[in-house]
mmCIF file of the N, C-alpha and C atoms, coordinates in Angstrom:
data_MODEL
# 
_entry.id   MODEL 
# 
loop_
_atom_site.group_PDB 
_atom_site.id 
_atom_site.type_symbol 
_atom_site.label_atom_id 
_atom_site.label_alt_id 
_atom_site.label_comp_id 
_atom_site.label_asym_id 
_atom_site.label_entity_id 
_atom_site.label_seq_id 
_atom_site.pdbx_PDB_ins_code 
_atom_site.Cartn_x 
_atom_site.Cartn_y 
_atom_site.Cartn_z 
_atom_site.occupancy 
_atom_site.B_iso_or_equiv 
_atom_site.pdbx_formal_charge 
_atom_site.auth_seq_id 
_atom_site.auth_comp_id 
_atom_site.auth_asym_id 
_atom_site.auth_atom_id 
_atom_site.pdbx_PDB_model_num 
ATOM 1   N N  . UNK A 1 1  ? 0.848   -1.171 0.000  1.00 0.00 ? 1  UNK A N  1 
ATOM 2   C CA . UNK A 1 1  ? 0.000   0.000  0.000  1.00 0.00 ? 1  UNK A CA 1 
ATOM 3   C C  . UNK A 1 1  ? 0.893   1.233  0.000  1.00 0.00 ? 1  UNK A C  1 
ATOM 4   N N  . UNK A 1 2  ? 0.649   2.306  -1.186 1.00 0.00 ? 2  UNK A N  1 
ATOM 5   C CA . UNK A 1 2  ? 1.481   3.401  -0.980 1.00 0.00 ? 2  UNK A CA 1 
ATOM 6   C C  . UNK A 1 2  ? 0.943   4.634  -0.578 1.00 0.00 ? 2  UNK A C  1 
ATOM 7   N N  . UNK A 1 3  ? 2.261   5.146  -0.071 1.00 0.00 ? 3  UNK A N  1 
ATOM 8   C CA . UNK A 1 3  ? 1.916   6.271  1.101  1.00 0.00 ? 3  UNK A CA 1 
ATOM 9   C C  . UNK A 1 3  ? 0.652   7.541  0.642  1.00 0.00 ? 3  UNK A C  1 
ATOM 10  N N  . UNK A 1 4  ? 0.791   7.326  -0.905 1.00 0.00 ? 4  UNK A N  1 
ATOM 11  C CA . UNK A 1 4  ? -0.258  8.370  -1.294 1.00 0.00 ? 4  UNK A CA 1 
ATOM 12  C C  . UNK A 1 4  ? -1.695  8.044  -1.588 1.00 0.00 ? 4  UNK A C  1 
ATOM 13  N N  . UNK A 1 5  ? -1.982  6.757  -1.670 1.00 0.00 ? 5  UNK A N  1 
ATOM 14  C CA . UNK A 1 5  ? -2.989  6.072  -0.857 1.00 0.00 ? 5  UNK A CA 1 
ATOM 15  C C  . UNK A 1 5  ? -3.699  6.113  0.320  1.00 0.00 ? 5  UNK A C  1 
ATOM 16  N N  . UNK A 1 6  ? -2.552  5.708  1.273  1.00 0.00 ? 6  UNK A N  1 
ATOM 17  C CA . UNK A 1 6  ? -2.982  6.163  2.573  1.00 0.00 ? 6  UNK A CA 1 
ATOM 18  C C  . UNK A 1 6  ? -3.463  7.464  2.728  1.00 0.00 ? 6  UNK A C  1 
ATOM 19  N N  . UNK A 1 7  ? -2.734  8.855  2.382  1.00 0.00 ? 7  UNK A N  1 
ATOM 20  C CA . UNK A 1 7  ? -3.299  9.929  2.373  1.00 0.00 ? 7  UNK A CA 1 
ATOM 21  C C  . UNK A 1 7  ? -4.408  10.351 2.041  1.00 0.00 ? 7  UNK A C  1 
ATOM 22  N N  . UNK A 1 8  ? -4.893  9.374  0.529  1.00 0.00 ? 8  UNK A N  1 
ATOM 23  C CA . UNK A 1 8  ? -6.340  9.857  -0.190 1.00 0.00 ? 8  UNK A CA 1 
ATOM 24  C C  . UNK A 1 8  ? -7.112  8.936  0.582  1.00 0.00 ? 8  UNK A C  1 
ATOM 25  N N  . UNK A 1 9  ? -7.049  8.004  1.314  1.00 0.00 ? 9  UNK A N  1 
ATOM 26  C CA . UNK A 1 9  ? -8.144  7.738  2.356  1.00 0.00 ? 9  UNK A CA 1 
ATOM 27  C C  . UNK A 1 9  ? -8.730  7.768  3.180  1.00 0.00 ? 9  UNK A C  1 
ATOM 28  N N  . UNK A 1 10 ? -7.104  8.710  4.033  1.00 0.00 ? 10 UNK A N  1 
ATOM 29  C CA . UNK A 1 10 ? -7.385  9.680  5.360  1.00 0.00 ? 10 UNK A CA 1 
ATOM 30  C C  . UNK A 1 10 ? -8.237  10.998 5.013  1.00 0.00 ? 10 UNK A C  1 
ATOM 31  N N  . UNK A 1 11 ? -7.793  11.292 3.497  1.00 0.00 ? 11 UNK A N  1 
ATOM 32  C CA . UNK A 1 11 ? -8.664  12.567 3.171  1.00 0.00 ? 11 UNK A CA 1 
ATOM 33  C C  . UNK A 1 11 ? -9.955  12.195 2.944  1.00 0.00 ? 11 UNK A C  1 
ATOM 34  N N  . UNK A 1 12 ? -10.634 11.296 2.394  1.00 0.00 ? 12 UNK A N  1 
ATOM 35  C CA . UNK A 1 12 ? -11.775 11.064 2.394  1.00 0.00 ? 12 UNK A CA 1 
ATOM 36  C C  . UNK A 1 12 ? -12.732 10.802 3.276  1.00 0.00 ? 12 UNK A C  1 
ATOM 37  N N  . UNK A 1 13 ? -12.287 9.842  4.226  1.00 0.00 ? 13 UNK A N  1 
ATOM 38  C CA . UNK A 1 13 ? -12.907 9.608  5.467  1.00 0.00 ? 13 UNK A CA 1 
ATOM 39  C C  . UNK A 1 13 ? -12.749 11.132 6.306  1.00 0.00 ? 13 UNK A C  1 
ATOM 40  N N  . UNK A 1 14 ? -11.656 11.778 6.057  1.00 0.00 ? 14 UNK A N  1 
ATOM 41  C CA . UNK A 1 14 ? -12.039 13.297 7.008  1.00 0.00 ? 14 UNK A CA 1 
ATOM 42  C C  . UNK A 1 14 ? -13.260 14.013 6.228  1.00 0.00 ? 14 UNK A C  1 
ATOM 43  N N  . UNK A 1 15 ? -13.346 13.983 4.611  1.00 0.00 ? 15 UNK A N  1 
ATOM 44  C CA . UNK A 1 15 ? -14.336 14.822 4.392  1.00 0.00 ? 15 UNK A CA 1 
ATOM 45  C C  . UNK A 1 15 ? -15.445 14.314 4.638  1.00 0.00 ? 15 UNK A C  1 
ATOM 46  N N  . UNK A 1 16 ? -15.894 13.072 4.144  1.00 0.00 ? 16 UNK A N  1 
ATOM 47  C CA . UNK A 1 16 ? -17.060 12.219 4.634  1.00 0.00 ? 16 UNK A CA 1 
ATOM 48  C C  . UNK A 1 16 ? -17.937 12.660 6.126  1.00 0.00 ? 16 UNK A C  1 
ATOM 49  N N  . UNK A 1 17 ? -16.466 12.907 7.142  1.00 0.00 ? 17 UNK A N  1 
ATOM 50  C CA . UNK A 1 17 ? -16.796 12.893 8.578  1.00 0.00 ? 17 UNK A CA 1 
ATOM 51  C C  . UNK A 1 17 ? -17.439 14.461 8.929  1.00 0.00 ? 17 UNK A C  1 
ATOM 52  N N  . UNK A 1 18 ? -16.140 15.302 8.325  1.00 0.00 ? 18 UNK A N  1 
ATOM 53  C CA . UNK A 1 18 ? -16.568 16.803 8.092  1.00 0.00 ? 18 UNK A CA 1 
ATOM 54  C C  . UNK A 1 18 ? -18.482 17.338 7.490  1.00 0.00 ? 18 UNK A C  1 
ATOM 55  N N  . UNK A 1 19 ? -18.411 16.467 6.126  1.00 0.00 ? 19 UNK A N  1 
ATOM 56  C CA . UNK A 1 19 ? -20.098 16.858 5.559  1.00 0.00 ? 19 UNK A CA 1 
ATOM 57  C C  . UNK A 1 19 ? -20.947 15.917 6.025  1.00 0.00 ? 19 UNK A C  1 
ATOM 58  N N  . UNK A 1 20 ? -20.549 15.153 7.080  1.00 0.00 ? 20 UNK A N  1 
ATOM 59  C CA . UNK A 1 20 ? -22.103 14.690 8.184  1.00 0.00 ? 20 UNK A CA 1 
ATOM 60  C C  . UNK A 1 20 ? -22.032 15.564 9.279  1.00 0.00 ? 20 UNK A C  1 
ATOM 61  N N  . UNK A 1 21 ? -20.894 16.553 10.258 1.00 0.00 ? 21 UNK A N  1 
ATOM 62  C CA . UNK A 1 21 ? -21.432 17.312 10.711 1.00 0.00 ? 21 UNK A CA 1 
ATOM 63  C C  . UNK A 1 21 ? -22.164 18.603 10.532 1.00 0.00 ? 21 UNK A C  1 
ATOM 64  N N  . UNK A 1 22 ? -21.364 18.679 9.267  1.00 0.00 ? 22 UNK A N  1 
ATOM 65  C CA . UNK A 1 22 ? -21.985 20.287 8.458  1.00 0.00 ? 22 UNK A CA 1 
ATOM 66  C C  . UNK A 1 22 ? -23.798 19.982 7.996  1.00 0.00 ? 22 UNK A C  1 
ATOM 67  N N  . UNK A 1 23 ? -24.230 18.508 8.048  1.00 0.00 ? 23 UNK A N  1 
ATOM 68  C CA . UNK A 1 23 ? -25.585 18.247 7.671  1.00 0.00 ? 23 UNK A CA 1 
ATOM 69  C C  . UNK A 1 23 ? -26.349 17.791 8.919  1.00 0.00 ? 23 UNK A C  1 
ATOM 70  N N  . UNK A 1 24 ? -25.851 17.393 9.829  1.00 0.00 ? 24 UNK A N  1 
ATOM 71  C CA . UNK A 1 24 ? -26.518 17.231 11.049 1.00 0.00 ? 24 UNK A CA 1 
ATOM 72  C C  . UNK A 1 24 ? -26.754 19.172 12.345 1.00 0.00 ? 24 UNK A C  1 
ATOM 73  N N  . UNK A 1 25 ? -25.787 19.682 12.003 1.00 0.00 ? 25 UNK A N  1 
ATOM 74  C CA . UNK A 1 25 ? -26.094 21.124 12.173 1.00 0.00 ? 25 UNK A CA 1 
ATOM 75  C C  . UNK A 1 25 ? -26.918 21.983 11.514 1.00 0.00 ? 25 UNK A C  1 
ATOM 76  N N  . UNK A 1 26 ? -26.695 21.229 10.008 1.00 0.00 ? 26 UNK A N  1 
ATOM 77  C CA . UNK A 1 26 ? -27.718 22.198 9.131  1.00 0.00 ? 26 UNK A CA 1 
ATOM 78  C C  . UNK A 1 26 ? -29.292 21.745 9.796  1.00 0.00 ? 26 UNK A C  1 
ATOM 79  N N  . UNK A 1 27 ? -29.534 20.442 9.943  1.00 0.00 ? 27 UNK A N  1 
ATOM 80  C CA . UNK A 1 27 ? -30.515 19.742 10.039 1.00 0.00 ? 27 UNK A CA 1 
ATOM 81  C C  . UNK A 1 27 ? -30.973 20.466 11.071 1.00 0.00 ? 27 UNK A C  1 
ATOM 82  N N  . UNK A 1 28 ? -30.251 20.803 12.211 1.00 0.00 ? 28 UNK A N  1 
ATOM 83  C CA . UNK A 1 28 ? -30.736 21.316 13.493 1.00 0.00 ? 28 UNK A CA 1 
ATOM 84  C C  . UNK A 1 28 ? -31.096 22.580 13.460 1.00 0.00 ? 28 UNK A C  1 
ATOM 85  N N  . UNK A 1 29 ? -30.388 23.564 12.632 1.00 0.00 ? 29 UNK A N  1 
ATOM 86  C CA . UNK A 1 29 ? -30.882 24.735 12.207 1.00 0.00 ? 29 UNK A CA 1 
ATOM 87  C C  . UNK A 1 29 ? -32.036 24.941 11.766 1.00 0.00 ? 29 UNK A C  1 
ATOM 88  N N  . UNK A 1 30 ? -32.442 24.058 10.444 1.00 0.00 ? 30 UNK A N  1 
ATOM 89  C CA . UNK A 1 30 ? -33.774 24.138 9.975  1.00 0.00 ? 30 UNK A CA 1 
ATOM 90  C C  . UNK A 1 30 ? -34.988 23.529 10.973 1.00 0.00 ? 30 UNK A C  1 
ATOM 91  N N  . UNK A 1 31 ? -34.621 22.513 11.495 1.00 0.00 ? 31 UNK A N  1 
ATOM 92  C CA . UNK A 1 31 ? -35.519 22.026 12.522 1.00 0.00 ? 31 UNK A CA 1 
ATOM 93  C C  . UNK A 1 31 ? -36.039 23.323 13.665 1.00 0.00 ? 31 UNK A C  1 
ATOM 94  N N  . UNK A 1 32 ? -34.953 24.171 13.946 1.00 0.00 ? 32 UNK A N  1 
ATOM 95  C CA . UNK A 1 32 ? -35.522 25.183 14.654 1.00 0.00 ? 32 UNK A CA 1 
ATOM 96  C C  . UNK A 1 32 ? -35.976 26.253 13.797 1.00 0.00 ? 32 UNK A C  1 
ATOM 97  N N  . UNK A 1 33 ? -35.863 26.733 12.573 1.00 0.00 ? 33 UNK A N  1 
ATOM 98  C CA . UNK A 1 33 ? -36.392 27.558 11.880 1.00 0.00 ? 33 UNK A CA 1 
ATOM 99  C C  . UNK A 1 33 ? -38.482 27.079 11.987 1.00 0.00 ? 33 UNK A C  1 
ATOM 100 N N  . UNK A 1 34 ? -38.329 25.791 11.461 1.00 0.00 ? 34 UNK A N  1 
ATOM 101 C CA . UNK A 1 34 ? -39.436 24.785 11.641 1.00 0.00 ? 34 UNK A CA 1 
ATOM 102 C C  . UNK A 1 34 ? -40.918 25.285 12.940 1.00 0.00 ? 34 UNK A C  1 
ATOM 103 N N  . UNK A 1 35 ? -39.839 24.933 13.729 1.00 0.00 ? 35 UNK A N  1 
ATOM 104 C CA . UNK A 1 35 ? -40.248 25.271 14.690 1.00 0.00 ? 35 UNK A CA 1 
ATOM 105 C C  . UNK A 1 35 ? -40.739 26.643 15.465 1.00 0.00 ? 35 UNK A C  1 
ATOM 106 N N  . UNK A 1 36 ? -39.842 27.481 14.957 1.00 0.00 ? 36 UNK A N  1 
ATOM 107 C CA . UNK A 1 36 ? -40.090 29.106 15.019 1.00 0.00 ? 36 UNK A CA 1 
ATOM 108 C C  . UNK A 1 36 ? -41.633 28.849 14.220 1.00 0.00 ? 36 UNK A C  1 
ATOM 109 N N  . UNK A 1 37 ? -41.609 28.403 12.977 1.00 0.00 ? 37 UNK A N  1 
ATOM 110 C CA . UNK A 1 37 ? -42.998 29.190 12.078 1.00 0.00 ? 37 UNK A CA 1 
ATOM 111 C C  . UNK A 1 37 ? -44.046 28.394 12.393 1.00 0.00 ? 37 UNK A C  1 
ATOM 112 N N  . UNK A 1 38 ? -43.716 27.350 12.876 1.00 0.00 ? 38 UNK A N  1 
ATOM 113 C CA . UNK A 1 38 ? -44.707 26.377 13.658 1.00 0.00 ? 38 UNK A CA 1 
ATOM 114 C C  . UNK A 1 38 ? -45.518 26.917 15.095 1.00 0.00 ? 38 UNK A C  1 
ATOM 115 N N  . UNK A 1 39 ? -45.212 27.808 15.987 1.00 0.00 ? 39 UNK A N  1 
ATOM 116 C CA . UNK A 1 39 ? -45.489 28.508 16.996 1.00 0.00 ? 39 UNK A CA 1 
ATOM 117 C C  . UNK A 1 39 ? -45.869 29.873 16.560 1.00 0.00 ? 39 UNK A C  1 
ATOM 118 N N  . UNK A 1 40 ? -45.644 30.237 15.215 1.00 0.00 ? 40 UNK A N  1 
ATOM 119 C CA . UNK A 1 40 ? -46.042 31.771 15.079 1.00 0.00 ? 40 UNK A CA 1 
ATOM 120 C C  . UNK A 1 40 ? -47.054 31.741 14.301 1.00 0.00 ? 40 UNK A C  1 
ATOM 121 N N  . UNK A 1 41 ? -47.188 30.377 13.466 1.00 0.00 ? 41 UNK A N  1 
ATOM 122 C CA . UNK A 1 41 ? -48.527 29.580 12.846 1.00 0.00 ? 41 UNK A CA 1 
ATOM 123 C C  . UNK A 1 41 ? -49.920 29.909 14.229 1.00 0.00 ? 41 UNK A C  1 
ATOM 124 N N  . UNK A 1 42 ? -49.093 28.851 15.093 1.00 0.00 ? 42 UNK A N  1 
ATOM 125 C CA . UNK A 1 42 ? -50.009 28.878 15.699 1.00 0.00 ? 42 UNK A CA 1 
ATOM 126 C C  . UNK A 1 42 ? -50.786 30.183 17.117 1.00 0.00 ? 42 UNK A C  1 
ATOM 127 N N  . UNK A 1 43 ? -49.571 31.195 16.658 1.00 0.00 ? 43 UNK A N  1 
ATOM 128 C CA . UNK A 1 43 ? -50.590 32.230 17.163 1.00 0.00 ? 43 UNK A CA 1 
ATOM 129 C C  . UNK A 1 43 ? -51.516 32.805 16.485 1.00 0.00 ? 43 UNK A C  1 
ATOM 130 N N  . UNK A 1 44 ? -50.714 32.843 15.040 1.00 0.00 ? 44 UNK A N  1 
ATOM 131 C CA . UNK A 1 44 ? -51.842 33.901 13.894 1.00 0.00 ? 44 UNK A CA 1 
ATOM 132 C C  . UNK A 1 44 ? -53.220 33.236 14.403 1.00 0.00 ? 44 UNK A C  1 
ATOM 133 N N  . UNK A 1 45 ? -53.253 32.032 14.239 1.00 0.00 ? 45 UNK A N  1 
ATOM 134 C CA . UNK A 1 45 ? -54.467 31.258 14.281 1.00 0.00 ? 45 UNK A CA 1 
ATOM 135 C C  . UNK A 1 45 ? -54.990 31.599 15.307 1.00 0.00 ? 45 UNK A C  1 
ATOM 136 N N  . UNK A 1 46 ? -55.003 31.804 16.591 1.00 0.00 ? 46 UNK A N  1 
ATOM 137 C CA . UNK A 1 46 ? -56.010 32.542 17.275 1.00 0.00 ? 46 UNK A CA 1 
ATOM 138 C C  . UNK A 1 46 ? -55.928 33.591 17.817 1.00 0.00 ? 46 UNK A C  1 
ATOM 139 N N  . UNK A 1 47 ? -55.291 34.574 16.672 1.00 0.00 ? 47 UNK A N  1 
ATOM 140 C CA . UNK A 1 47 ? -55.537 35.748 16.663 1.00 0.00 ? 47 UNK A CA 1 
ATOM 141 C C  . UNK A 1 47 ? -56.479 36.042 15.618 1.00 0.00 ? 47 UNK A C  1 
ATOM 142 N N  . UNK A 1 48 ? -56.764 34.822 14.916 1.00 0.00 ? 48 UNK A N  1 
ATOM 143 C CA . UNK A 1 48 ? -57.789 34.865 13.857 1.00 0.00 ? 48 UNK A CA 1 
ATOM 144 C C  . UNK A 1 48 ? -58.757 34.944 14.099 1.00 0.00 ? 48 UNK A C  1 
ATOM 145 N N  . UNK A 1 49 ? -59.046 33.455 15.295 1.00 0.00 ? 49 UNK A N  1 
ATOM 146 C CA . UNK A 1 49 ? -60.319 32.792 16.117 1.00 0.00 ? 49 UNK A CA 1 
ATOM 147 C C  . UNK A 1 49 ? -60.673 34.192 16.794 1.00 0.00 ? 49 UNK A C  1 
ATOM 148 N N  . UNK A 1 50 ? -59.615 34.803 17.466 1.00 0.00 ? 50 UNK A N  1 
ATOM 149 C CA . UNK A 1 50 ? -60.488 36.301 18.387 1.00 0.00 ? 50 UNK A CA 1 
ATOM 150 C C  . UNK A 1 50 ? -61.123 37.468 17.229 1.00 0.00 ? 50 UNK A C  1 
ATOM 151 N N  . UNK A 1 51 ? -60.387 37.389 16.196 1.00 0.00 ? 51 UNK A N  1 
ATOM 152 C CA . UNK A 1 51 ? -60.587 38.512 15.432 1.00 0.00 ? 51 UNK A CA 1 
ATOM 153 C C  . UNK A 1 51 ? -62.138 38.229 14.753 1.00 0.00 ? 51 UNK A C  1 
ATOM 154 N N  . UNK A 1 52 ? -61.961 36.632 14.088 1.00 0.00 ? 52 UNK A N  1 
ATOM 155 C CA . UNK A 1 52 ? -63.582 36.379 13.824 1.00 0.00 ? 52 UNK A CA 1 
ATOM 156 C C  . UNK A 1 52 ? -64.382 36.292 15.101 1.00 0.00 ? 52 UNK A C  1 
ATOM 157 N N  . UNK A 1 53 ? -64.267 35.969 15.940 1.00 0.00 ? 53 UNK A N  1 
ATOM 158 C CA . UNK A 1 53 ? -65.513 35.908 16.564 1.00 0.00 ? 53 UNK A CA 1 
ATOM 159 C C  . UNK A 1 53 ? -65.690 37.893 17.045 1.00 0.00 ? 53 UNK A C  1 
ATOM 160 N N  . UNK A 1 54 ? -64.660 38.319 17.434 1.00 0.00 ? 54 UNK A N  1 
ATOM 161 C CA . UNK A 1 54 ? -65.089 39.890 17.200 1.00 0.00 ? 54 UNK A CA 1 
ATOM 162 C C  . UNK A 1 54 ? -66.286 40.077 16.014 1.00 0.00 ? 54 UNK A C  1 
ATOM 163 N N  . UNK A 1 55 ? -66.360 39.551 15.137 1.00 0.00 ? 55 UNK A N  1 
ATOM 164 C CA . UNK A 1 55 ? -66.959 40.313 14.081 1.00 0.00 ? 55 UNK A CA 1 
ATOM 165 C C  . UNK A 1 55 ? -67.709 39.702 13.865 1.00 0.00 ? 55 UNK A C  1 
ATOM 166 N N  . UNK A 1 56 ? -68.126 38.575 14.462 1.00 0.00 ? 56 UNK A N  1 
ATOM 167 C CA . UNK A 1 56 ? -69.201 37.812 14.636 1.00 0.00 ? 56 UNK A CA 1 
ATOM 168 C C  . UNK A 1 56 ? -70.526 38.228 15.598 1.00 0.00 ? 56 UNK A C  1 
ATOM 169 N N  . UNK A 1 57 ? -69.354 38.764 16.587 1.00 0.00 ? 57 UNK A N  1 
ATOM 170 C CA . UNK A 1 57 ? -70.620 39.576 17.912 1.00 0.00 ? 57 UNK A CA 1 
ATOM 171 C C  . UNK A 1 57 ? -70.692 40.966 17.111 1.00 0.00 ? 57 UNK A C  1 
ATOM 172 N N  . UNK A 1 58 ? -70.319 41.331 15.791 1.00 0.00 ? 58 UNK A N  1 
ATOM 173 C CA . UNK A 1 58 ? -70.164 42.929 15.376 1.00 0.00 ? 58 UNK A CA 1 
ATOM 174 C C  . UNK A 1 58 ? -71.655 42.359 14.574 1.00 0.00 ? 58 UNK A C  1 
ATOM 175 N N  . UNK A 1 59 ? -71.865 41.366 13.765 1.00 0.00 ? 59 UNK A N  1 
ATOM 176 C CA . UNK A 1 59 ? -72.373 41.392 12.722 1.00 0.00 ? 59 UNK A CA 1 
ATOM 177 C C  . UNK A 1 59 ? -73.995 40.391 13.510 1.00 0.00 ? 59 UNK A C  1 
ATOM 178 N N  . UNK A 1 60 ? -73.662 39.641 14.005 1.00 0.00 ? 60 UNK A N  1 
ATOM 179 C CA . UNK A 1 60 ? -75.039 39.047 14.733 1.00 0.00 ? 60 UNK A CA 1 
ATOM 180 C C  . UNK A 1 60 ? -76.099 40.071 14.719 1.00 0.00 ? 60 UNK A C  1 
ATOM 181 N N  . UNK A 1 61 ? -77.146 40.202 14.612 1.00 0.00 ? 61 UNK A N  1 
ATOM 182 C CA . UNK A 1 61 ? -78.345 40.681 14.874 1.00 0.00 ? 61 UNK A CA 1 
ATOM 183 C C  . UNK A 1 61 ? -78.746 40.764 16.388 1.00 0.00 ? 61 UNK A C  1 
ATOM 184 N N  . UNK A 1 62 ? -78.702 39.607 17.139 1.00 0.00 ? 62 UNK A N  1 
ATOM 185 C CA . UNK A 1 62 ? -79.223 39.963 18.624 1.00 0.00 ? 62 UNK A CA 1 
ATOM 186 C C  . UNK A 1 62 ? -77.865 40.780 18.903 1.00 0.00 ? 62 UNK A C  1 
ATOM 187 N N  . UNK A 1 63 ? -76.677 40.649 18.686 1.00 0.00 ? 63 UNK A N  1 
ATOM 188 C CA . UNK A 1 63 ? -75.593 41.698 19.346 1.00 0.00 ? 63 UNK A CA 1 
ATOM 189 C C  . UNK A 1 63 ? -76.292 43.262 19.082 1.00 0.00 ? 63 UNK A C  1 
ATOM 190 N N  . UNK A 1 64 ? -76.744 43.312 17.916 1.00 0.00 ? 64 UNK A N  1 
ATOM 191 C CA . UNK A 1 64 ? -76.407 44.555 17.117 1.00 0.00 ? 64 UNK A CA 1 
ATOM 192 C C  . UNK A 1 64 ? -77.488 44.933 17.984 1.00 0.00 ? 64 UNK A C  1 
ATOM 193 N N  . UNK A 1 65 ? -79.099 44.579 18.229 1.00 0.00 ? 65 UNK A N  1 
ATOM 194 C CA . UNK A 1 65 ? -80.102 44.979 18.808 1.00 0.00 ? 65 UNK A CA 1 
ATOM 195 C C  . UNK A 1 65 ? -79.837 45.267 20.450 1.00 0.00 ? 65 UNK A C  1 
ATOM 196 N N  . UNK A 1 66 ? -79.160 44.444 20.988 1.00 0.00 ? 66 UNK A N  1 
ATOM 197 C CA . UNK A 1 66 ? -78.714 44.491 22.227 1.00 0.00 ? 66 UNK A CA 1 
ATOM 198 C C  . UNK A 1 66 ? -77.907 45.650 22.246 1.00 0.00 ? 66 UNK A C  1 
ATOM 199 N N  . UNK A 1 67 ? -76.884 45.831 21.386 1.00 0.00 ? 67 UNK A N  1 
ATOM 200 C CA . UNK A 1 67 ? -75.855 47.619 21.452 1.00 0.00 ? 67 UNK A CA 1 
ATOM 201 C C  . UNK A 1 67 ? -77.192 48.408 21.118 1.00 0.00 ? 67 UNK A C  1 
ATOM 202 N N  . UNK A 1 68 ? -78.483 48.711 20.333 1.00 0.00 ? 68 UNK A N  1 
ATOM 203 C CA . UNK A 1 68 ? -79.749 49.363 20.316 1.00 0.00 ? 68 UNK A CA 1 
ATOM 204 C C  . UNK A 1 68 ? -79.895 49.679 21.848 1.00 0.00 ? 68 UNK A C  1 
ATOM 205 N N  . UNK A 1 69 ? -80.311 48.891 22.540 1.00 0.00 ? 69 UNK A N  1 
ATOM 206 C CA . UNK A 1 69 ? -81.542 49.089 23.804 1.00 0.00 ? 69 UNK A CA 1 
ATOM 207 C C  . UNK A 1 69 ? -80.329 49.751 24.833 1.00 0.00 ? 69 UNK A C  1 
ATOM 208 N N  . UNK A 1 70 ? -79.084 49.350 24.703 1.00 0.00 ? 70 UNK A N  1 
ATOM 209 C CA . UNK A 1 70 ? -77.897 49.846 25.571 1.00 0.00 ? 70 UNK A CA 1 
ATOM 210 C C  . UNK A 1 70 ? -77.937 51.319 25.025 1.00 0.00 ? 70 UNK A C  1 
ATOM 211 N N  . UNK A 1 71 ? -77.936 51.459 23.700 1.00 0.00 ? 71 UNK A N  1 
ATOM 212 C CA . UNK A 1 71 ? -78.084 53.186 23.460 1.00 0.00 ? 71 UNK A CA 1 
ATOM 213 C C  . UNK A 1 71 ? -79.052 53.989 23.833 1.00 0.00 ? 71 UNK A C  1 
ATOM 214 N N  . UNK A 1 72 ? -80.007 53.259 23.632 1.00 0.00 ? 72 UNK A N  1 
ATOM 215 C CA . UNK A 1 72 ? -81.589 53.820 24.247 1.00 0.00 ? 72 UNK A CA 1 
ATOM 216 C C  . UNK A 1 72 ? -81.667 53.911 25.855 1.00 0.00 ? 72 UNK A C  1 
ATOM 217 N N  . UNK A 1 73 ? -81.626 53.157 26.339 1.00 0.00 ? 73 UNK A N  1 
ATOM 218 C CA . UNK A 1 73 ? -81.327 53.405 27.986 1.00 0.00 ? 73 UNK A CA 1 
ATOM 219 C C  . UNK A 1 73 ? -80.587 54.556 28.310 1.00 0.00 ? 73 UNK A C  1 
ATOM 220 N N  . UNK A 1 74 ? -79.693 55.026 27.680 1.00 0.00 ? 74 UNK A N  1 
ATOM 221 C CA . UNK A 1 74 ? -78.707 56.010 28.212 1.00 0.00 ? 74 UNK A CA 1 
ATOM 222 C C  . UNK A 1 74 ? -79.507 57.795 28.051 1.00 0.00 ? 74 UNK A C  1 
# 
């Protein structure tokens, strides 16, 4: 076995070793990116649920008559 052999196998197995950590970090990066839009998903969403049902008690009929008799009383 010659010595420049040995070298191109030490180099390979280092890069091999090198681009599984550079992909197991990447992996972890995106997994938390993931995760960021996964939690900000899930606020929009009930900031949605409050926003429709706001406009649900805006647009109902007994709401709307009920803000009536509250104006009239005053």
């Amino acid at each position: 076995m010659s010595k420049g052999y040995f070298v191109f196998v030490i180099f390979c197995v280092t890069s091999i070793l090198l681009f599984a950590v550079y992909l197991r970090s990447e992996r972890n990066r995106i997994f938390y990116k993931f995760s960021i839009c996964k939690s900000e998903q899930s606020r929009l969403k009930q900031q949605l649920g409050k926003k429709q049902l706001q406009l649900e008690g805006i647009i109902n009929p007994a709401a709307i008559s009920g803000s009536f008799e509250e104006q009239s009383d005053e």
